[in-house]
C-alpha positions as a Markdown table, in Angstrom:
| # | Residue | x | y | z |
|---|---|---|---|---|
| 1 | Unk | 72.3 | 104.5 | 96.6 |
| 2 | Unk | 75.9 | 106.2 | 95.6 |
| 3 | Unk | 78.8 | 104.8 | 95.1 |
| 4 | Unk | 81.9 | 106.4 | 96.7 |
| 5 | Unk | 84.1 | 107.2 | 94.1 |
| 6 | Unk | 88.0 | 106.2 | 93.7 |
| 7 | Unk | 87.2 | 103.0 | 95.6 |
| 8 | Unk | 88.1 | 99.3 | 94.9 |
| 9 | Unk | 86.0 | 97.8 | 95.4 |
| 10 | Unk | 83.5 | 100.1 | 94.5 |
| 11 | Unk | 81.1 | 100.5 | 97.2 |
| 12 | Unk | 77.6 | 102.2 | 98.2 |
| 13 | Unk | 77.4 | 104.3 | 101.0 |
| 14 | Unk | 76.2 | 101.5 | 103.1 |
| 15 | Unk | 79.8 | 99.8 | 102.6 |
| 16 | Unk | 78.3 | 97.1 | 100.9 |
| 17 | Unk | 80.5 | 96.5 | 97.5 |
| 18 | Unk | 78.1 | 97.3 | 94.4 |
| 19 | Unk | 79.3 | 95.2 | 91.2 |
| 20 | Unk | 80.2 | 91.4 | 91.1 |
| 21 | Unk | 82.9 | 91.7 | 88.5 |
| 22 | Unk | 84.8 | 94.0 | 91.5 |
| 23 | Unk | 83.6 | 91.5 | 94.0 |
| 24 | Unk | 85.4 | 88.8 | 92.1 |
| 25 | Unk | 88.1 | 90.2 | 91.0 |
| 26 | Unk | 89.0 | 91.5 | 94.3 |
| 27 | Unk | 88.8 | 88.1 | 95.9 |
| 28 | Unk | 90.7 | 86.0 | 93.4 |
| 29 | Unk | 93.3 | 88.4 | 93.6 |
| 30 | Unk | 93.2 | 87.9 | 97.3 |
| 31 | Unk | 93.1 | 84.4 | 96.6 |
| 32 | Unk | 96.3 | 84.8 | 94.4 |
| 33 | Unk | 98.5 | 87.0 | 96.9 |
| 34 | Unk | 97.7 | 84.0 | 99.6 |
| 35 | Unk | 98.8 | 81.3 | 97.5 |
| 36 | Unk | 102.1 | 83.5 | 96.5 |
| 37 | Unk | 102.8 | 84.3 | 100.3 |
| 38 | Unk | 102.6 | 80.9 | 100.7 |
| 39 | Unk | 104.3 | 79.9 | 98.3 |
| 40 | Unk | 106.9 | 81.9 | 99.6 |
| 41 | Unk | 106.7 | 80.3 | 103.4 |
| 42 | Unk | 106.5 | 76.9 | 102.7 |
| 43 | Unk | 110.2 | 77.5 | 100.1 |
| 44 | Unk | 111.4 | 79.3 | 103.0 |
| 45 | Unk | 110.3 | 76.3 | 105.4 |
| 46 | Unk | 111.6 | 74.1 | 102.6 |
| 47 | Unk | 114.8 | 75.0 | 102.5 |
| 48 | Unk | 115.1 | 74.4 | 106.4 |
| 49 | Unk | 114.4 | 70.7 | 105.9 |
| 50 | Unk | 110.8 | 71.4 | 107.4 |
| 51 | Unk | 109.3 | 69.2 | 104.8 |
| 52 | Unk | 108.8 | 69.3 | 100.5 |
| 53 | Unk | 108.0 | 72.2 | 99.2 |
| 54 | Unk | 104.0 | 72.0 | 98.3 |
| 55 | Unk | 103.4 | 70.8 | 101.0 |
| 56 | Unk | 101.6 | 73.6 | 102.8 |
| 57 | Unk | 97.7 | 74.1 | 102.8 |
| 58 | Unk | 96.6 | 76.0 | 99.4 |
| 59 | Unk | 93.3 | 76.3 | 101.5 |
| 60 | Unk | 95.1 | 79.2 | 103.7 |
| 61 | Unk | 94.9 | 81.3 | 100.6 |
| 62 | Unk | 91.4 | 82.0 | 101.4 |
| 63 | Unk | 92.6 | 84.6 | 104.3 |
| 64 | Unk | 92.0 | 87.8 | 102.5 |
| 65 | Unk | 88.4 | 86.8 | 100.6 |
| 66 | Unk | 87.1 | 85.4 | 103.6 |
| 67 | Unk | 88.3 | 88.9 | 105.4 |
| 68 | Unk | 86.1 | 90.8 | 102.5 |
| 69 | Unk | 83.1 | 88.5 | 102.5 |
| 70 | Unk | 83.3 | 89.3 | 106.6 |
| 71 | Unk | 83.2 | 92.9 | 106.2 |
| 72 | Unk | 80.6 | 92.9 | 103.2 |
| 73 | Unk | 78.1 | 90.7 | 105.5 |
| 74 | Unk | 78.7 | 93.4 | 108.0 |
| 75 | Unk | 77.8 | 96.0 | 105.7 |
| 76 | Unk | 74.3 | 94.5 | 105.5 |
| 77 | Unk | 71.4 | 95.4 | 107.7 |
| 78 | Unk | 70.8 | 92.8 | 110.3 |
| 79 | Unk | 67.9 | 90.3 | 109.7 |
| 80 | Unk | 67.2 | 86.7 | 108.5 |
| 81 | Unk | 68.8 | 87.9 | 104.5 |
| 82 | Unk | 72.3 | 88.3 | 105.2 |
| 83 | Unk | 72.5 | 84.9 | 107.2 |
| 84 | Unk | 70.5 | 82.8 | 104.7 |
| 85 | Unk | 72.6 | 84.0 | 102.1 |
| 86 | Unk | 76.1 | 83.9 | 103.4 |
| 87 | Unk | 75.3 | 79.8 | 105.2 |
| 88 | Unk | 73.9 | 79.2 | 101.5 |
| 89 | Unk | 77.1 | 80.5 | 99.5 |
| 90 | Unk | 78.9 | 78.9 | 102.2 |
| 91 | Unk | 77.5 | 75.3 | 101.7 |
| 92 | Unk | 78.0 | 75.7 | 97.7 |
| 93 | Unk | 81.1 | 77.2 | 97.8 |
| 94 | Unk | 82.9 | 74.8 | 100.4 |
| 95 | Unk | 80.9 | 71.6 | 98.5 |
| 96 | Unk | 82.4 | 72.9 | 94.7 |
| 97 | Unk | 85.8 | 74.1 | 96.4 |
| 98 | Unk | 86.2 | 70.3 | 97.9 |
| 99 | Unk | 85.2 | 68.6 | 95.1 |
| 100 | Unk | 87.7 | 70.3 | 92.6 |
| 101 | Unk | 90.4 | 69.6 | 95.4 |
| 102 | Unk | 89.2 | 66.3 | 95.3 |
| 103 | Unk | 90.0 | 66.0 | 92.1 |
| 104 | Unk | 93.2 | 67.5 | 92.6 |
| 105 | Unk | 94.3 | 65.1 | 95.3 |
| 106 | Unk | 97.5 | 63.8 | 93.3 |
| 107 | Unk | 98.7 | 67.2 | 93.3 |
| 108 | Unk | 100.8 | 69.1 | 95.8 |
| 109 | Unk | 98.4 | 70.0 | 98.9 |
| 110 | Unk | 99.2 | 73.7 | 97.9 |
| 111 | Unk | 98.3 | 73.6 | 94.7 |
| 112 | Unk | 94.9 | 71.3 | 95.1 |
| 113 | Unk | 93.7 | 73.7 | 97.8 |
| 114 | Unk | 94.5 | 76.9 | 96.1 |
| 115 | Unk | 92.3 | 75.7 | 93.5 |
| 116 | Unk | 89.7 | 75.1 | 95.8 |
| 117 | Unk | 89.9 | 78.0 | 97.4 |
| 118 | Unk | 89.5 | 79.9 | 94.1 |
| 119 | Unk | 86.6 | 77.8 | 93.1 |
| 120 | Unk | 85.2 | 78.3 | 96.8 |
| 121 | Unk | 85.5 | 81.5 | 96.1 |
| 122 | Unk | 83.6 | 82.6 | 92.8 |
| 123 | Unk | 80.9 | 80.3 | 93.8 |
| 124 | Unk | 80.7 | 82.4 | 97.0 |
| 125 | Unk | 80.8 | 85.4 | 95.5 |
| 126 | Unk | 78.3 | 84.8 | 93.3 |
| 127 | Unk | 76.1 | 82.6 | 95.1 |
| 128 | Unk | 76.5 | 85.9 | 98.4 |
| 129 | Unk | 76.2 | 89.0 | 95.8 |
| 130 | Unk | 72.9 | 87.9 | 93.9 |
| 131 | Unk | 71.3 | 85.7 | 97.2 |
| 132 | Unk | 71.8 | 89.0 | 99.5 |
| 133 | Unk | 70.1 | 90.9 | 96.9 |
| 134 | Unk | 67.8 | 88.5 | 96.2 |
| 135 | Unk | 66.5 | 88.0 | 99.3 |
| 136 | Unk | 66.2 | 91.4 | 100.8 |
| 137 | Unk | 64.4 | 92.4 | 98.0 |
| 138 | Unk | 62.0 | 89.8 | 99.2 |
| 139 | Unk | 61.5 | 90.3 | 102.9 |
| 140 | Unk | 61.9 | 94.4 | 102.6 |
């Protein structure tokens, strides 16, 4: 297994992305370019009268990790792994991301979901990278 080099994130030459700390950090900073574009929309919609600023859905700043995740499950070989994994690190991420948005309820909507967003994603991450692994070192 080789890694092509000069990538980000760094991948073999299956596609698949090969480190967690690239897998993170490139999906939190996805997660933090979707909060600032919307950011950006919902001020522009803002100043229109279309509503309060913060009011948009933080939980639309999971565009771009959710875009990655899609492409590394693709990168894995077909079989029973890859779905078990991702519908597991689905189920934890989505169940930690709305409980921390939960919590955040008497924030702005944008705020509270981009912080479950971000927690949705580094339990996804995490929970995806090492389960994938995990389990197709198991089944062969």
């Amino acid at each position: 297994m080789s890694e092509e080099k000069g990538t980000f994130p760094r991948r073999d030459d299956e596609g698949r992305v090969v480190a967690l700390p690239d897998l993170l950090g490139i999906t939190l900073a996805g997660v933090v370019i979707g909060v600032l574009a919307l950011a950006v929309f919902d001020l522009a919609a803002a100043s229109f009268g279309a509503g309060r600023f913060g009011g948009a859905n933080g939980w639309l700043a999971l565009i771009l990790p959710v875009w990655l995740f899609v492409e590394d499950f693709r990168a894995w070989r077909y079989g029973p792994a890859r779905v078990v994994a991702a519908l597991v690190a689905a189920a934890l991420g989505m169940a930690c991301g709305l409980l921390v948005a939960g919590f955040a309820q008497e924030l702005p909507a944008l705020v509270g979901g981009a912080l479950g967003a971000a927690v949705f994603t580094v339990v996804y991450a995490t929970v995806w990278f090492a389960g994938v692994r995990w389990l197709t070192n198991r089944t062969g």
